[in-house]
C-alpha positions as CSV (number, residue, x, y, z in Angstrom):
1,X,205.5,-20.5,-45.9
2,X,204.9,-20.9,-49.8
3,X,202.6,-18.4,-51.0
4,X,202.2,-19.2,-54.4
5,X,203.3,-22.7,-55.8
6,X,204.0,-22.3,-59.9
7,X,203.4,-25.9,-60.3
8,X,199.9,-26.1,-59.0
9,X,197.0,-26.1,-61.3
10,X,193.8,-24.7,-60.1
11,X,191.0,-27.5,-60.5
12,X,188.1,-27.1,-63.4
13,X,186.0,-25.4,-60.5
14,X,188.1,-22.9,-59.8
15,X,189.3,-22.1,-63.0
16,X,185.6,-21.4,-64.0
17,X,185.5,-19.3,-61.0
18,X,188.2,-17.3,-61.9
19,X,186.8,-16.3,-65.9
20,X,183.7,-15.5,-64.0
21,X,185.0,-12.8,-61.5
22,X,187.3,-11.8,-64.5
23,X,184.6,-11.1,-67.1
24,X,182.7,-9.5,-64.6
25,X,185.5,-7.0,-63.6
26,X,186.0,-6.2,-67.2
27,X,182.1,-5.6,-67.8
28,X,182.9,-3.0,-64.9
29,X,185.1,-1.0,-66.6
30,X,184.3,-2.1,-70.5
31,X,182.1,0.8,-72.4
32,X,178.2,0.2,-73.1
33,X,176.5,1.1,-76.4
34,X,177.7,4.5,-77.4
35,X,180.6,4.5,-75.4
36,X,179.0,5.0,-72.1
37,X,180.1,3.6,-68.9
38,X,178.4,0.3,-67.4
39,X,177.6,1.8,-63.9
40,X,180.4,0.6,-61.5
41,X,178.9,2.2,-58.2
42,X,175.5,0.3,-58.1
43,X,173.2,3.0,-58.3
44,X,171.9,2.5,-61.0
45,X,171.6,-1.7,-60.3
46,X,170.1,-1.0,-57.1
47,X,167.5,1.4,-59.0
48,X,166.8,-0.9,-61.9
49,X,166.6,-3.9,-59.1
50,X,163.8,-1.7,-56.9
51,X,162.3,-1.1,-60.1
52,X,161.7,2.5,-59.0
53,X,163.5,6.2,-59.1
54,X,163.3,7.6,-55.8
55,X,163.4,11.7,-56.8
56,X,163.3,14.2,-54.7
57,X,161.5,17.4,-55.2
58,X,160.2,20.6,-53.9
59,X,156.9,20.3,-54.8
60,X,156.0,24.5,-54.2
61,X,158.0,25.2,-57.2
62,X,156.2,26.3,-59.9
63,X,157.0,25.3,-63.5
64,X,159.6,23.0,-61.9
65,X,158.0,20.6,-59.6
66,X,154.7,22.3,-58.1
67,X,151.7,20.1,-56.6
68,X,149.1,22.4,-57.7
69,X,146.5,23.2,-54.7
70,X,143.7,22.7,-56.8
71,X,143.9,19.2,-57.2
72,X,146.5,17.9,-55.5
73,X,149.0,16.4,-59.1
74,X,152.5,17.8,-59.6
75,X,153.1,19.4,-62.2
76,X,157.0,21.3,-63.9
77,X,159.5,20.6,-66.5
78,X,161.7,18.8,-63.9
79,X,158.5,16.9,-63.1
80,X,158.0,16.0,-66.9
81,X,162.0,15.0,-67.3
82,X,162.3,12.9,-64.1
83,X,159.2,10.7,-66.0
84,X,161.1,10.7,-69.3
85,X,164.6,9.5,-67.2
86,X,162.2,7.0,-65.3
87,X,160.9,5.6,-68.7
88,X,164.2,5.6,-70.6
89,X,165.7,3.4,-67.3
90,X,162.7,1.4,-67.2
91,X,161.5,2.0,-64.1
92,X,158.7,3.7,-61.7
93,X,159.4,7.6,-60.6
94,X,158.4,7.9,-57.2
95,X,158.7,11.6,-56.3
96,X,159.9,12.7,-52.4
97,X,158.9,16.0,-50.9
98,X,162.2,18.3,-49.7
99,X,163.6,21.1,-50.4
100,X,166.6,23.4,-50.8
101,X,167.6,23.2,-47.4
102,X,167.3,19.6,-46.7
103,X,167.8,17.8,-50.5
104,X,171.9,17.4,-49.8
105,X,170.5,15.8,-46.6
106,X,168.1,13.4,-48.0
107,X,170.5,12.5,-50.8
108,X,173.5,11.6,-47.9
109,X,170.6,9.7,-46.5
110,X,169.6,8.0,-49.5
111,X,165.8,9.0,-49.1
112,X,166.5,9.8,-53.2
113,X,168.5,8.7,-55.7
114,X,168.6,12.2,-57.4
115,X,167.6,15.3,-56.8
116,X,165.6,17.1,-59.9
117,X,163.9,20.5,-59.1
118,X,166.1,23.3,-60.9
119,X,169.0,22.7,-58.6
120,X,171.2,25.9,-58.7
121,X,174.7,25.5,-59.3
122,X,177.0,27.0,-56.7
123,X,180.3,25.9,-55.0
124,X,178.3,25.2,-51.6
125,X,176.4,22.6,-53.0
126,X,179.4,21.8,-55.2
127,X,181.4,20.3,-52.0
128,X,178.4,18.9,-50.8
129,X,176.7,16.8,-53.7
130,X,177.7,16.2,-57.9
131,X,175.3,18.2,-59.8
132,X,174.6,17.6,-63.1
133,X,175.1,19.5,-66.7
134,X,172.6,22.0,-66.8
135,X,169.5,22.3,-68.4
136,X,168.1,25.8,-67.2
137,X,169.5,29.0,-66.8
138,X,167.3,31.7,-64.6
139,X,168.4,35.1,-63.2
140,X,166.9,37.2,-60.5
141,X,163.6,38.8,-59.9
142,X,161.9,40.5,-56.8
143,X,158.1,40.4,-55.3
144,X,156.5,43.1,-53.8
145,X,152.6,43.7,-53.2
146,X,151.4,46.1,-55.5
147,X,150.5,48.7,-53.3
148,X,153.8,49.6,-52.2
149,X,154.9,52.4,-53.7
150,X,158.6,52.8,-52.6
151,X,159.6,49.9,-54.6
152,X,159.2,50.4,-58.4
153,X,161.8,49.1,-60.3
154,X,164.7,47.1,-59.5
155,X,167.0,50.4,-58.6
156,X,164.8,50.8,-55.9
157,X,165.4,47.4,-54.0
158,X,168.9,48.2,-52.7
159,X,168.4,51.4,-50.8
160,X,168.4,52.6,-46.9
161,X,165.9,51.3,-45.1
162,X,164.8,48.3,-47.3
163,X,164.4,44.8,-45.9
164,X,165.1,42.0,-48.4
165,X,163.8,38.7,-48.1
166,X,165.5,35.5,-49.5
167,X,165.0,31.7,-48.5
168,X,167.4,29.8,-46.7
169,X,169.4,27.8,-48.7
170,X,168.8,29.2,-52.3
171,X,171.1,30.7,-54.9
172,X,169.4,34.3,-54.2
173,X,170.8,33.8,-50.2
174,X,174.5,34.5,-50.6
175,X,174.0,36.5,-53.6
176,X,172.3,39.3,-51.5
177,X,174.0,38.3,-48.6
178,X,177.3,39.5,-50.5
179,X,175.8,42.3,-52.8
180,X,173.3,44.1,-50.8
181,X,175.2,47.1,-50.1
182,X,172.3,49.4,-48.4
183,X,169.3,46.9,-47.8
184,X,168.9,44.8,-45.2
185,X,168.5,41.2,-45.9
186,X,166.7,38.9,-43.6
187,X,167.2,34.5,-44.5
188,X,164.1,33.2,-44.2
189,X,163.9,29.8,-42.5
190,X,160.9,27.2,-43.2
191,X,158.0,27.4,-42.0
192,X,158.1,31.1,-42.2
193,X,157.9,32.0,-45.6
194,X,159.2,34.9,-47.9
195,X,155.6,35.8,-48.9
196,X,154.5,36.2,-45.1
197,X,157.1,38.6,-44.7
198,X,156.3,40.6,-47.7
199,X,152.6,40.7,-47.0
200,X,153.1,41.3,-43.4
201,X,155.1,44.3,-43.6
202,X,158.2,42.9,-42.1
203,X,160.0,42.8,-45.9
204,X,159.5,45.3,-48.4
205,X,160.1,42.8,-51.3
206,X,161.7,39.1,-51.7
207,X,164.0,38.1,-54.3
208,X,163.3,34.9,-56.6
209,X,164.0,33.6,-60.0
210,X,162.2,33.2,-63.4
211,X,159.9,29.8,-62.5
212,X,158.8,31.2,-59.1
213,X,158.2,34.8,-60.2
214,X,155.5,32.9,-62.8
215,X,153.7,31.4,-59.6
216,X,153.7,34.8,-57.7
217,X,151.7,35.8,-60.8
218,X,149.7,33.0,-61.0
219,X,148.6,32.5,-57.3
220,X,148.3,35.8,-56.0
221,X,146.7,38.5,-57.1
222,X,148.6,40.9,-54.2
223,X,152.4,40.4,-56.0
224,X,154.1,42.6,-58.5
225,X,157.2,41.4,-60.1
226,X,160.3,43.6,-60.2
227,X,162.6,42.6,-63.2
228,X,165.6,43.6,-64.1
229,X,167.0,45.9,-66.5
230,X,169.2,43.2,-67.9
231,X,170.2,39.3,-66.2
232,X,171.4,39.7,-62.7
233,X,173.1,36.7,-60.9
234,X,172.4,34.3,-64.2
235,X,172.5,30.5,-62.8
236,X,172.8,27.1,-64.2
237,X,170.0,24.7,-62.9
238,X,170.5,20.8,-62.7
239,X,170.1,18.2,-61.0
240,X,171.7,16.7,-58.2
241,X,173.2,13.1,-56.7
242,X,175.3,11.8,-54.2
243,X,178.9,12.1,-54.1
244,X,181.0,9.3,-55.1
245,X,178.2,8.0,-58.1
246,X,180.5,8.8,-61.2
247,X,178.7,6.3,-63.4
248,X,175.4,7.5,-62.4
249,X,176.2,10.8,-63.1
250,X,177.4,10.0,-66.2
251,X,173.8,8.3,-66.8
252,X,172.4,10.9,-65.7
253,X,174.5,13.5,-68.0
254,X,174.0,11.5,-71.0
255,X,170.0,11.7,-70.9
256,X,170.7,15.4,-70.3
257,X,172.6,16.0,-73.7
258,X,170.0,12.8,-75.1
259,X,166.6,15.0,-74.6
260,X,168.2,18.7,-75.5
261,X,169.5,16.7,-79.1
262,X,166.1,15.0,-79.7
263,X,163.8,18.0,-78.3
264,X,162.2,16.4,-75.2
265,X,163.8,18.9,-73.0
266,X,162.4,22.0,-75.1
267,X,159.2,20.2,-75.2
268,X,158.9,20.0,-71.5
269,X,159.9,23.5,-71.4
270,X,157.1,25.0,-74.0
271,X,154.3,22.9,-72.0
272,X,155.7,24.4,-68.8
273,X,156.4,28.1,-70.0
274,X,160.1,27.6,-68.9
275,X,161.1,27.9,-72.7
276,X,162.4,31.3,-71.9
277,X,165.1,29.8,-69.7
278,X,165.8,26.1,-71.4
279,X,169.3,25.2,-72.4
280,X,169.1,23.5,-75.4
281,X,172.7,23.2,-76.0
């Protein structure tokens, strides 16, 4: 059987068929303006062709992404960026409640095209999901109601007899999990919440990080805030997409190191009081 015949000449048509298919494949791989890549994967196509930017968020995280009770409109740095990333591509943001246990779920499901509410980086969520170049950088706190008197400063957390609360699936989980060498430490699984336990007796404090400790203080006039003496557990906060998206996450990377140069990313910070923790470089 002849496979391929060097004396036959493909017709007009399918000549122009075959400069079509070959510019396209070098558009592909060819560099955009700047130098960035032309998204290969389709992520970003599909999200320019929807006209929207599905983002997911946990919406009870203050300064982050937090739908204030009061009337009901979200509000956070992240919630700020994921508009300035929606204008820049042209599109709607539509925002989609989840959380830290179920985003690398709803990402594998494609209920969001990114993830955007201070995602920790860790090497769980590493083999899980691409995370982005971060753009915050929070250590750990601990909440306590101010009437208890055994816990007074951060020495006092790890000691016999102490139950310490963290939330399933955040950084503070295996950090305490690992590092608590006296203290019991009890995950927390939604619905139940780290604030039940505290109030309820059944924690003597739970540990959280910079943008939640600021909600502790805001909404509740029971919690105390335990800092500590210097940074514990310091960890970079992105955002987060599905595996096997390189162009999008290079998108994604570029408006990253695009609103830290021009200030949009401190600017979002100072309206949100997260400039204490901003990366601006």
């Amino acid at each position: 059987m002849t496979i391929f015949n060097r004396d036959y000449a493909p017709s007009p048509r399918w000549a122009s068929a075959l400069i079509l298919l070959s510019t396209t494949l070098l558009m592909a791989i060819s560099p955009g303006p700047k130098g960035t890549a032309i998204a290969a994967d389709g992520r970003l196509e599909a999200v320019k062709s929807a006209n929207k930017l599905q983002i997911c968020i946990w919406p009870a995280y203050y300064g982050i992404t937090f739908r204030n009770p009061r009337d009901s409109q979200l509000r956070g740095i992240d919630i700020d960026l994921a508009k300035t990333l929606s204008n820049d591509l042209g599109v709607a943001p539509v925002f989609v409640d989840s959380s830290f246990a179920s985003f690398m779920d709803d990402l594998d499901a494609d209920k969001c095209d990114i993830a955007m509410f201070g995602i920790g980086h860790t090497e769980a969520r590493r083999a899980r999901v691409d995370l982005t170049e971060p753009h915050l950088r929070s250590g750990m706190y601990g909440i306590t109601t101010k009437t208890n008197s055994s816990i007074r400063n951060w020495a006092d957390i790890d000691q016999p007899g102490r139950v310490v609360a963290v939330q399933k699936g955040t950084v503070m989980e295996p950090y305490m999990l690992q590092n608590a060498k006296k203290a019991e430490v009890r995950v927390i699984v939604p619905p139940d919440t780290r604030e039940d336990e505290v109030l309820s007796g059944r924690a003597d404090v739970f540990m959280t990080d910079y943008p939640y400790s600021l909600r502790m203080q805001f909404q509740h006039d029971w919690a105390r805030v335990i800092a500590p003496p210097q940074i514990v557990n310091p960890v970079d906060y992105g955002f987060a997409i599905k595996k096997g998206q390189p162009d999008w996450l290079a998108r994604v990377n570029s408006f990253i190191a695009q609103v830290k140069k021009d200030g949009r990313l401190m600017t979002a910070a100072k309206a949100n009081q997260m400039e204490q923790i901003a990366l601006t470089k």
